[in-house]
C-alpha positions in Angstrom: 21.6 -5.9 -5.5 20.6 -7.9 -8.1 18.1 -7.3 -11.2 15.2 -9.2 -9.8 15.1 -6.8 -6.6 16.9 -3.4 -8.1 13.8 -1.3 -8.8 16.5 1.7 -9.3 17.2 0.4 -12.5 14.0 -0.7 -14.5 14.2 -2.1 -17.1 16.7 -4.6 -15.6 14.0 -5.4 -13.0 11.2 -5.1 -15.7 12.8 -7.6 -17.7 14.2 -10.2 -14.7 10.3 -10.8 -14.2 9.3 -10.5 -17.4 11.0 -13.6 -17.9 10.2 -15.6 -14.8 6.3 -14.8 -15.7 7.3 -16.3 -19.0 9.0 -18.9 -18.0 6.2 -19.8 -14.7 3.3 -19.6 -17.3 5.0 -22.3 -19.3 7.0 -24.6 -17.3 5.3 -24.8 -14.2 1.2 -23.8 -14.3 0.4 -24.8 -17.6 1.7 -28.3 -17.3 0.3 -28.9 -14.7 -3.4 -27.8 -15.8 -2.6 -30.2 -18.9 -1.3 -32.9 -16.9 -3.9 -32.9 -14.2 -6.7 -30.8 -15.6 -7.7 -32.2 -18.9 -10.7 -35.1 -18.6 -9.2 -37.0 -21.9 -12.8 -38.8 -21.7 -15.7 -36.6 -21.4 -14.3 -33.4 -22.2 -13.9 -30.4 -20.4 -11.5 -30.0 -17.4 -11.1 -30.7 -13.5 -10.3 -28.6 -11.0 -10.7 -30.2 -7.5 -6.9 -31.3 -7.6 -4.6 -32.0 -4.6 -1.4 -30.5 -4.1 0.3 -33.4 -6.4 -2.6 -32.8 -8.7 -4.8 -35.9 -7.9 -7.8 -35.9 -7.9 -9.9 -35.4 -5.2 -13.7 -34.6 -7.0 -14.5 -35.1 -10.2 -17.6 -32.7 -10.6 -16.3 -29.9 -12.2 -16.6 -26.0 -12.1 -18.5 -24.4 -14.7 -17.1 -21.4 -14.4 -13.7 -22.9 -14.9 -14.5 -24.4 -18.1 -14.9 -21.0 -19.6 -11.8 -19.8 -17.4 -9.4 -22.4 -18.8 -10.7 -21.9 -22.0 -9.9 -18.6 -22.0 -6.5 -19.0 -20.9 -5.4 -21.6 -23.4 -6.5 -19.6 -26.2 -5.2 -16.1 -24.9 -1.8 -17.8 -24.4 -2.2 -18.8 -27.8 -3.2 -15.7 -29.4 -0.3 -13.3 -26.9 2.4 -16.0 -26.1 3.5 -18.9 -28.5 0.5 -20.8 -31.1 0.9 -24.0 -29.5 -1.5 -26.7 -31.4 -1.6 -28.4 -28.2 -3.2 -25.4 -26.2 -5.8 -24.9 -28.9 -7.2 -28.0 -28.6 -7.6 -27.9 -25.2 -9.4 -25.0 -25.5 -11.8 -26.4 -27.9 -12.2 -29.8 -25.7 -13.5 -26.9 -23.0 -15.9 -25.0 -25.4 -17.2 -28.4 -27.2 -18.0 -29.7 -23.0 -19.6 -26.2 -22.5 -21.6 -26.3 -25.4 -23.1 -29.9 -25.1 -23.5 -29.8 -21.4 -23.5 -26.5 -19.1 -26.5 -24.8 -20.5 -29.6 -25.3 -19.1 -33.0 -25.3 -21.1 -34.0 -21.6 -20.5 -30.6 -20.4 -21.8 -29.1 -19.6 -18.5 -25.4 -21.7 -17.2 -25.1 -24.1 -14.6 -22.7 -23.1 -12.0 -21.7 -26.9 -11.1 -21.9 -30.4 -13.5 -20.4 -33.4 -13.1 -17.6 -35.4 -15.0 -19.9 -36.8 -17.5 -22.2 -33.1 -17.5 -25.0 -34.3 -15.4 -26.5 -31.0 -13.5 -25.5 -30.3 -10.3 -25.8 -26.6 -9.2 -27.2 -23.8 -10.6 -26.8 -20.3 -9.1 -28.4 -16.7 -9.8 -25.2 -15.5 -11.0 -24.4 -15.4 -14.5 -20.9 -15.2 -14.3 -20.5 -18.8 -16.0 -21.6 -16.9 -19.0 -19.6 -14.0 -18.7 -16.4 -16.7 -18.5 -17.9 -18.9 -21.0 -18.0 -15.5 -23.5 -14.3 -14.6 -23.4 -13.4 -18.4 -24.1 -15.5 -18.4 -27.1 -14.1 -14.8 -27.9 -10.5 -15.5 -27.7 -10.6 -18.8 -29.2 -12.4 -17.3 -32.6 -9.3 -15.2 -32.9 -7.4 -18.4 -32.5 -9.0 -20.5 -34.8 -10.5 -17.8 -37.1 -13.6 -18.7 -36.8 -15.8 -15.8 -36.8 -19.0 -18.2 -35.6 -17.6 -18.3 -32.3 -17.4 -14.4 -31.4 -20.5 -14.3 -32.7 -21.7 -16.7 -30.0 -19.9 -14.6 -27.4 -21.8 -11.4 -28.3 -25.0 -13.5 -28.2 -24.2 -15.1 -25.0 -23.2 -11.2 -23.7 -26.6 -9.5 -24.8 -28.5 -12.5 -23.2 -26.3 -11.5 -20.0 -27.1 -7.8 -20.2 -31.2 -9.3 -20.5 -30.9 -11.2 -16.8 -29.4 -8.5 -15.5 -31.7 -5.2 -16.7 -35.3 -7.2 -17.0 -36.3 -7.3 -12.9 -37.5 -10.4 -11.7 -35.1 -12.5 -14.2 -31.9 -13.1 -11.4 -33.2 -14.0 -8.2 -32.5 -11.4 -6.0 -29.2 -12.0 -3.4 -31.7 -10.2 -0.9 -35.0 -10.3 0.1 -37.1 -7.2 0.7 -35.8 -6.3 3.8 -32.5 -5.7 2.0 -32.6 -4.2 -1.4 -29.0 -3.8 -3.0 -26.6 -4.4 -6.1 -23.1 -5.5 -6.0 -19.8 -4.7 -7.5 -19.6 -7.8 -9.1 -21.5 -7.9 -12.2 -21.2 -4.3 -12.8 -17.3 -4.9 -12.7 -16.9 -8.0 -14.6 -19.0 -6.9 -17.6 -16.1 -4.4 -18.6 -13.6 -6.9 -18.8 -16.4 -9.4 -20.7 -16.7 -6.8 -23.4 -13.2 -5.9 -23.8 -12.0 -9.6 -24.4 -15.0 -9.8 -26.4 -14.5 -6.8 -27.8 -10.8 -7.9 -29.4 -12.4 -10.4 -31.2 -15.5 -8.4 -32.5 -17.2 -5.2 -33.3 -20.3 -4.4 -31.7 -21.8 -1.4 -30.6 -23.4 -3.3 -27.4 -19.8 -3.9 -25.9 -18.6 -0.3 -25.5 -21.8 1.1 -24.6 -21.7 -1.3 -21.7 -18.1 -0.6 -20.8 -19.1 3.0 -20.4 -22.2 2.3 -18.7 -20.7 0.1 -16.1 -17.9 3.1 -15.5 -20.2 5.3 -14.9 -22.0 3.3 -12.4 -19.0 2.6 -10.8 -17.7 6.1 -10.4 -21.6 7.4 -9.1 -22.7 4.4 -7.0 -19.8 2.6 -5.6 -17.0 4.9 -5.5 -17.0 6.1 -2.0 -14.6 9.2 -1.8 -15.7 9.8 2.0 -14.3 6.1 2.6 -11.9 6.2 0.3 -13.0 2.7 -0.8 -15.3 1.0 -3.7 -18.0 -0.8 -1.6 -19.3 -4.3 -2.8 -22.7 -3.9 -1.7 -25.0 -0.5 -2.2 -28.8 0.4 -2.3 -30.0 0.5 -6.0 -29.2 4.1 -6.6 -25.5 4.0 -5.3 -26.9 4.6 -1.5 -24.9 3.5 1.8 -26.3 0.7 3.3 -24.8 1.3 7.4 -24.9 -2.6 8.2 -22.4 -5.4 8.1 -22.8 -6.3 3.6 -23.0 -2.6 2.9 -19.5 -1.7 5.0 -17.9 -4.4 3.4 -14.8 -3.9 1.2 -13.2 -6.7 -0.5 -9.7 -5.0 -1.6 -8.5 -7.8 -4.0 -12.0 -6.9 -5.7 -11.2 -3.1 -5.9 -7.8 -3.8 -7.3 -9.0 -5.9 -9.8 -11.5 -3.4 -11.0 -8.6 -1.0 -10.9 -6.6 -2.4 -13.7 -9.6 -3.0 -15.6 -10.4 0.8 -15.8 -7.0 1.5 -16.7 -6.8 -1.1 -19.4 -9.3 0.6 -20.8 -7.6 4.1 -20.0 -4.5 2.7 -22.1 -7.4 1.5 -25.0 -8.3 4.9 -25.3 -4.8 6.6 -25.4 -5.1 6.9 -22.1 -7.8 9.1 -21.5 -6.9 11.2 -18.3 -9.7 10.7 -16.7 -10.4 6.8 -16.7 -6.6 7.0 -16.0 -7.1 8.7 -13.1 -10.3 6.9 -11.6 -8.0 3.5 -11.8 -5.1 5.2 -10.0 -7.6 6.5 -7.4 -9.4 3.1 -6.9 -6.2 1.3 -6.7 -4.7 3.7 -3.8 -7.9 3.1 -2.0 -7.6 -0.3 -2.2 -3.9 -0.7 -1.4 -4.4 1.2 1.5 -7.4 -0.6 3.3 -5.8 -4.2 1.7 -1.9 -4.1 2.4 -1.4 -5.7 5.4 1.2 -3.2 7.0 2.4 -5.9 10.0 2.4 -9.6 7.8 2.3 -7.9 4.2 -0.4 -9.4 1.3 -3.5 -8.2 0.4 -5.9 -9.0 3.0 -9.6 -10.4 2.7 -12.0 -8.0 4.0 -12.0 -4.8 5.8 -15.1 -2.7 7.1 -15.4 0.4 5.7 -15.7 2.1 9.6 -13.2 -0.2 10.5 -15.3 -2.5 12.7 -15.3 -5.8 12.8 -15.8 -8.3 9.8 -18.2 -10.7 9.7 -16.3 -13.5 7.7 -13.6 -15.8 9.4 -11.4 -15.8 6.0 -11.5 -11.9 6.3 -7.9 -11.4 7.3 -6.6 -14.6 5.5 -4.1 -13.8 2.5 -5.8 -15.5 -1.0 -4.1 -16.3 -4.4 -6.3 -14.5 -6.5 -6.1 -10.9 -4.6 -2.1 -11.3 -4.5 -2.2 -11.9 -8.2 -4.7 -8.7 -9.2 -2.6 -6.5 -7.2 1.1 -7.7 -8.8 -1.2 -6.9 -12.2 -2.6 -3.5 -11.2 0.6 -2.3 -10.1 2.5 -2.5 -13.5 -0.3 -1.2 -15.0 0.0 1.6 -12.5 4.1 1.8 -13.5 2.8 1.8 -16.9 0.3 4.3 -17.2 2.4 6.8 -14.9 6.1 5.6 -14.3 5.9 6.8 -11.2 8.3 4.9 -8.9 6.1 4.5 -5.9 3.7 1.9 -8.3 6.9 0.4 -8.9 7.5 -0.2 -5.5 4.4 -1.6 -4.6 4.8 -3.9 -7.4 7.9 -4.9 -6.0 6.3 -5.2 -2.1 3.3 -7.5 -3.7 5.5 -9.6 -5.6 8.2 -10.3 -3.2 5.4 -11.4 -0.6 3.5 -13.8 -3.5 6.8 -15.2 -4.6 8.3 -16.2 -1.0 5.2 -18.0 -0.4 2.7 -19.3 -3.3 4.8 -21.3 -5.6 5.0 -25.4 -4.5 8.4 -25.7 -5.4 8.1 -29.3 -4.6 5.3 -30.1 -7.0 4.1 -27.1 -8.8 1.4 -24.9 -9.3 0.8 -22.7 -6.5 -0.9 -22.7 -3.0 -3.8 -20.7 -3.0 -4.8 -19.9 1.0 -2.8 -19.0 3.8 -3.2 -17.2 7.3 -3.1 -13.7 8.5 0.7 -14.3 9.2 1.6 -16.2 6.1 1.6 -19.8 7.8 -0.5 -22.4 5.1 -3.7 -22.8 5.9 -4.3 -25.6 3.2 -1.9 -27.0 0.2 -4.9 -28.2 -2.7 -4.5 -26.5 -5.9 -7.9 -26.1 -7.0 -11.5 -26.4 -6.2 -14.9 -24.5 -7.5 -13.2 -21.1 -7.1 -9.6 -21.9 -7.4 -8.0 -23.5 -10.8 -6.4 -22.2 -14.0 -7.2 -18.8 -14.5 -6.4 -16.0 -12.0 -2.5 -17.1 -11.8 -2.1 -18.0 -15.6 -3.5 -14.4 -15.9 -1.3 -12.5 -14.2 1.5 -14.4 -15.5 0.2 -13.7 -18.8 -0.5 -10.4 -18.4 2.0 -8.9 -16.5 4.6 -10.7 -18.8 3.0 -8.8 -21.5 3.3 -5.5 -19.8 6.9 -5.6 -19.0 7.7 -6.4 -22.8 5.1 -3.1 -23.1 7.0 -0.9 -20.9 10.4 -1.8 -21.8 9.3 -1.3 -25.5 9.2 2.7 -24.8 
């Protein structure tokens, strides 16, 4: 048995992957955003890229301006201080800054090549991205200005979201909710934001968005975090409040235990991210094809969406994440294990050996459903992530 599959002996496992997250992050996905990515003449980057990396729209993801941002500047700050990297970060910030705000503050969701409007959406999650570039890359460059801009950009975030009538609503009348989302995305905002700068706004939110987790979409009789419930946490018996997105609950899982390991691991954050992440494993693992499936139904009846049982990157990529955080926090073997299950499935399938990067949909059953390597939702950020991070955690554990 060798080290890459001999969980009986971690720290040889820990450190076989360690290295190929390493070694990925820099010889296959990051030259391939730089080659591909970069618009050398208006700024910013693409993501709509073929499996060879052409390019097949120029219009650009908002969302991934921040996203790509962020990466290049966290790899800079956690991996090697490549001058390269930090000036492709800036080239993102400087195209966010002259041309993905609209006049009433608020982000566009969609521009194209040359910034011209395109979309706009009632999220504000092109903020939330377009904060943790600006954080991350005023540790970079030690300028101070920009995580100032990120906590400004933050408390204008936290203003949409608790003055009613500011977002328009997902639902009309006839369906008044919240979603997991927002709630969950804001602690991870404010702790990248929160490595950069010191403001009282940034942990007050981190607790209040924990606590509204744990009350209102914690689900103990499901055993599940619902995406969708009424304003006050309540279930919502219909198709949107049944659903469960498992990727999204794992996600959210490493996030509270992050912040468990912030806080010398504070027992009970600690557990509330071990709890969420059984939960999730055990509606998402796909016991007959393994991966992390879509969608499940939370009285296991049948899901609206056709994607629902299809195996995406980004899901595969939180839960290789969560589970070494897991390892981490308890060194229980079983997390171990799962890490091992998730990994094994991502690795025999995601990576184009061929031309790089990975894949980012397949089927229920593991057969490709399409071979592009990004789009509006898929591009440099949830793969580089995990590379990133879980590279980060191996050195971590084997450090003790």
């Amino acid at each position: 048995m060798d080290a890459k599959t001999n969980i009986n002996q971690p720290a040889d496992y820990l450190g076989y992957w360690g290295d190929v997250y390493k070694n990925d992050f820099l010889n296959d996905i990051m030259p391939f955003w730089l080659k591909y990515g970069i618009d050398k003449e208006n700024g910013g980057y693409f993501t709509c890229l073929n499996r060879d990396g052409s390019l097949m729209d120029s219009n650009k993801s908002v969302w991934f301006q921040g996203r790509f941002a962020f990466i290049l500047a966290y790899a800079y700050n956690n991996i090697e201080k490549r001058e390269e990297w930090l000036q492709a970060c800036k080239n993102g910030i400087d195209f966010i800054e002259k041309y993905c705000f609209d006049t009433d503050g608020r982000m566009f969701y969609e521009v194209t090549a040359t910034g011209v409007p395109v979309r706009k959406r009632r999220y504000v999650f092109s903020e939330t991205f377009a904060a943790i570039a600006m954080a991350q890359y005023s540790i970079a460059s030690s300028d101070k200005s920009y995580a100032e801009k990120a906590v400004k950009l933050f408390k204008q975030v936290l203003h949409y979201k608790n003055t009613p009538g500011l977002l328009e609503p997902k639902f009309r009348e006839g369906f008044i909710a919240k979603g997991h989302s927002l709630c969950m995305i804001l602690i991870d905002t404010a702790a990248r934001i929160r490595e950069a700068i010191d403001d009282e706004v940034l942990n007050r939110q981190i607790d209040e968005s924990i606590s509204e987790l744990r009350r209102d979409f914690m689900k103990p009789e499901f055993k599940t975090i619902l995406e969708t419930v009424g304003p006050n946490g309540e279930f919502i018996d219909s198709i949107p409040g049944r659903t469960i997105n498992p990727g999204h609950s794992i996600e959210t899982a490493w996030f509270i235990l992050e912040e468990a390991k912030y806080r010398n691991w504070d027992p009970e954050l600690k557990q509330m991210g071990l709890t969420i992440l059984d939960w999730a494993w055990e509606w998402g693992w796909d016991k007959t094809y393994g991966g992390i499936t879509y969608f499940r139904d939370c009285k296991n009846l049948p899901q609206q969406e056709y994607w629902h049982d299809m195996k995406f990157w980004w899901p595969q990529c939180e839960a290789i994440i969560a589970t070494l955080y897991a390892y981490e926090a308890t060194g229980d073997s079983k997390y171990l294990e799962m890490h091992q299950m998730i990994n094994e499935y991502t690795y025999a399938r995601f990576p184009d050996r061929e031309y790089g990067e990975w894949y980012g949909y397949f089927h229920y059953d593991g057969t490709l459903s399409q071979p592009a390597k990004g789009n509006m939702y898929k591009g440099p950020f949830h793969i580089p992530r995990m590379l990133l991070k879980c590279n980060l955690l191996c050195k971590e554990i084997l450090s003790k």
